[in-house]
BAROVEX-189937 format. One record per residue (C-alpha): x negated, z negated, y; residue in three letters. Coordinates in Angstrom, 2 decimals. Layout:
REM BAROVEX-189937
+---------+---------+---------+------+
:      c1 :      c3 :      c2 : resn :
+---------+---------+---------+------+
:       X :       Z :       Y :  ALA :
...
+---------+---------+---------+------+
This chain:
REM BAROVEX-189937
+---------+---------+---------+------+
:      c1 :      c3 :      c2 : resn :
+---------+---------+---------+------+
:   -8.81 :   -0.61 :  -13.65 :  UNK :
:   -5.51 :    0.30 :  -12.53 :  UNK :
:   -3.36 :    2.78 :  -14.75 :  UNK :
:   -0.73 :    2.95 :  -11.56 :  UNK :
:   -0.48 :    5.87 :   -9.71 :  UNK :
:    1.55 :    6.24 :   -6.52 :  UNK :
:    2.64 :    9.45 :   -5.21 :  UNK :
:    4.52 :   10.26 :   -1.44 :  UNK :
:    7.32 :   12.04 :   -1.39 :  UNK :
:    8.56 :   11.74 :    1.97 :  UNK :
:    8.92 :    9.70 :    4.99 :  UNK :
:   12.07 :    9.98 :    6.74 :  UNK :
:   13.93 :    7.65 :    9.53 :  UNK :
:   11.19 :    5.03 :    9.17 :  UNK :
:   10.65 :    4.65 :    5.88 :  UNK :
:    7.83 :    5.86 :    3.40 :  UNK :
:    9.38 :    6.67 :   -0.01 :  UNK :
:    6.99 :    7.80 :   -2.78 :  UNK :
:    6.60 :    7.71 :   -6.98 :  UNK :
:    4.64 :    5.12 :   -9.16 :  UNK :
:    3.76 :    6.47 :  -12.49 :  UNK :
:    1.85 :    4.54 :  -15.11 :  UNK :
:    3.96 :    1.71 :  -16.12 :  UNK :
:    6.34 :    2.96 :  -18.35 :  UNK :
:    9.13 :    0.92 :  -18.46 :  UNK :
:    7.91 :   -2.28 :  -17.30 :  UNK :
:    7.96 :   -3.32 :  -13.54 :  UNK :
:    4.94 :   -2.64 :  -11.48 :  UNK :
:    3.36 :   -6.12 :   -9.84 :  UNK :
:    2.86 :   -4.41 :   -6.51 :  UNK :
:    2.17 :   -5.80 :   -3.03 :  UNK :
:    2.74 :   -3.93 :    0.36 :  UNK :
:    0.64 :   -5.23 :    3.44 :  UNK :
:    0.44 :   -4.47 :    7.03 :  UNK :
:   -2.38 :   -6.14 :    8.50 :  UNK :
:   -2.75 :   -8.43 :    5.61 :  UNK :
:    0.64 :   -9.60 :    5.86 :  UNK :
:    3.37 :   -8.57 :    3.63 :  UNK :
:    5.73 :   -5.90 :    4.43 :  UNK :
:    9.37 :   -7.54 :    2.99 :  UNK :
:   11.99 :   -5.25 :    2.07 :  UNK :
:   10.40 :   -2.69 :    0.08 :  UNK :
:   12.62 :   -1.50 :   -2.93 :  UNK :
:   11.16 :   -0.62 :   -6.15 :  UNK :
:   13.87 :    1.03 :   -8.57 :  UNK :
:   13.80 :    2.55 :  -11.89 :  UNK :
:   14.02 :    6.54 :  -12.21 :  UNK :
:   17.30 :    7.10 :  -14.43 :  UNK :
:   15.88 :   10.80 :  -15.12 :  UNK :
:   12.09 :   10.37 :  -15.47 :  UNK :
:    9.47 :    8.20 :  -16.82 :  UNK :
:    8.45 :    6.45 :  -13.03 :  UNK :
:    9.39 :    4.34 :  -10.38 :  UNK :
:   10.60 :    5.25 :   -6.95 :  UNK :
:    8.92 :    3.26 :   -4.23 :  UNK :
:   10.72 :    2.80 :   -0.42 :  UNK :
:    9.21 :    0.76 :    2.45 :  UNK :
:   10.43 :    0.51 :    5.57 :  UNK :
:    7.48 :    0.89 :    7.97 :  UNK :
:    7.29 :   -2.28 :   10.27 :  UNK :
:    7.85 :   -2.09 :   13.60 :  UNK :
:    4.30 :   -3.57 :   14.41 :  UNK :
:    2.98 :    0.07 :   12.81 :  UNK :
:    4.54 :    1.79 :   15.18 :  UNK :
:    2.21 :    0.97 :   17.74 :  UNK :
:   -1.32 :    2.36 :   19.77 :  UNK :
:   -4.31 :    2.63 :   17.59 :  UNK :
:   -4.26 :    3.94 :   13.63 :  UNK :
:   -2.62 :    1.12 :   11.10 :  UNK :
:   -2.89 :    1.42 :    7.61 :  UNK :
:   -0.03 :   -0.08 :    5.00 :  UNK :
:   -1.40 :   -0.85 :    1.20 :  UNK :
:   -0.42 :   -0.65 :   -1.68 :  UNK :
:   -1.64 :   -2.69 :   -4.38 :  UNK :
:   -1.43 :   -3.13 :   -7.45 :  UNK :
:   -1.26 :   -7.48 :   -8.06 :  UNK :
:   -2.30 :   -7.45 :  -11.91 :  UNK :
:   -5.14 :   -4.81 :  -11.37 :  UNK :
:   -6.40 :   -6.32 :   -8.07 :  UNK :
:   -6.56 :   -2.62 :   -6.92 :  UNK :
:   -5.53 :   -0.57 :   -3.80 :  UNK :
:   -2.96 :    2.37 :   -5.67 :  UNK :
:   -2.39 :    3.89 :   -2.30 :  UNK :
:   -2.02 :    3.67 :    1.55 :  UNK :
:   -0.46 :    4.56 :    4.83 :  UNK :
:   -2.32 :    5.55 :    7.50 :  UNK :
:   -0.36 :    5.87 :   10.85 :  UNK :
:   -2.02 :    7.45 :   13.78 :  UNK :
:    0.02 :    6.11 :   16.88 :  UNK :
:   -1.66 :    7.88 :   19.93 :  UNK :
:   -4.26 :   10.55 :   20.73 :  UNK :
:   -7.18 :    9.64 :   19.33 :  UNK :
:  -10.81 :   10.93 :   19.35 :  UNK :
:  -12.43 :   11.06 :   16.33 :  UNK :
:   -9.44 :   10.40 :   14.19 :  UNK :
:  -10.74 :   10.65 :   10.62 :  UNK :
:  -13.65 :    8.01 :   11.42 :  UNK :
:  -11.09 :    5.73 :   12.58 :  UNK :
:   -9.11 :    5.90 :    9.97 :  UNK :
:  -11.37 :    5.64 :    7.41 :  UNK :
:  -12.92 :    2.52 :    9.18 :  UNK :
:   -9.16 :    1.15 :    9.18 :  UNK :
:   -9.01 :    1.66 :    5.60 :  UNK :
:  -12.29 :    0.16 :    5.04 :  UNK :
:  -11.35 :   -2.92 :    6.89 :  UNK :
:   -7.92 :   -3.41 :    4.93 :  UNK :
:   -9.74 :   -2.82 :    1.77 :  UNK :
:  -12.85 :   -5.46 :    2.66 :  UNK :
:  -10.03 :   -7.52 :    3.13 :  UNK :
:   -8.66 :   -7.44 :   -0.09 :  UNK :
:  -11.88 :   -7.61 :   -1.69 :  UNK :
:  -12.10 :  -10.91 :   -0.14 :  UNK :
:   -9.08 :  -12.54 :   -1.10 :  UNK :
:   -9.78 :  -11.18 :   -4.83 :  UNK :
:  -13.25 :  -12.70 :   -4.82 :  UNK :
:  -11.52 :  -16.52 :   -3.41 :  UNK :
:   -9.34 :  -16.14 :   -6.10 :  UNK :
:  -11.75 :  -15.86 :   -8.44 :  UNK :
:  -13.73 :  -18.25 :   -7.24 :  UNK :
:  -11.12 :  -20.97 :   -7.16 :  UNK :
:  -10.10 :  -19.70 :  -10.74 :  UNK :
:  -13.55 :  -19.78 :  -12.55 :  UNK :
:  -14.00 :  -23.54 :  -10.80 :  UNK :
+---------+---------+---------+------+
């Protein structure tokens, strides 16, 4: 199980910025996916004042679209979801069953590509 814990602080100007905690002082192994493909650019630095890690990504442009999108974040050595973005791009009906279906989705998804790679491991 994942001892990562993420934490939003803000989102400003198109990008989400938030806190991992759990790591100490090593680097988290974290992934950031839109749509299961991988969001480049997000920053990961070192808290000089604290015991965490501050997390930016810069939304994608294909987020900012019609229809609820959801951005992960895993963690890679865990195989885990820490956290996620949910961004609600029109009016919709029934918002909260959407949304949890779009996170449902992203996280089937991930199950999947954990249980290939443990099936191509263990062969």
């Amino acid at each position: 199980m994942s001892t990562l814990k993420l934490t939003k602080t803000r989102m400003l100007e198109g990008m989400w910025q938030g806190i991992i905690s759990g790591s100490g002082d090593d680097k988290p192994d974290i992934a950031v996916t839109h749509d299961n493909v991988n969001v480049p650019d997000f920053k990961l630095a070192k808290s000089d004042t604290a015991d965490h890690w501050s997390l930016t990504i810069p939304v994608p442009a294909t987020a900012i679209a019609d229809g609820i999108h959801v951005i992960l974040v895993t963690d890679n050595e865990a195989g885990q979801k820490i956290g996620d973005i949910v961004i609600i791009g029109d009016d919709v009906t029934n918002i909260d069953q959407r949304a949890e279906l779009e996170l449902l989705r992203a996280e089937l998804e991930m199950l999947k590509r954990a249980f290939r790679r443990h099936c191509i491991e263990t062969t």
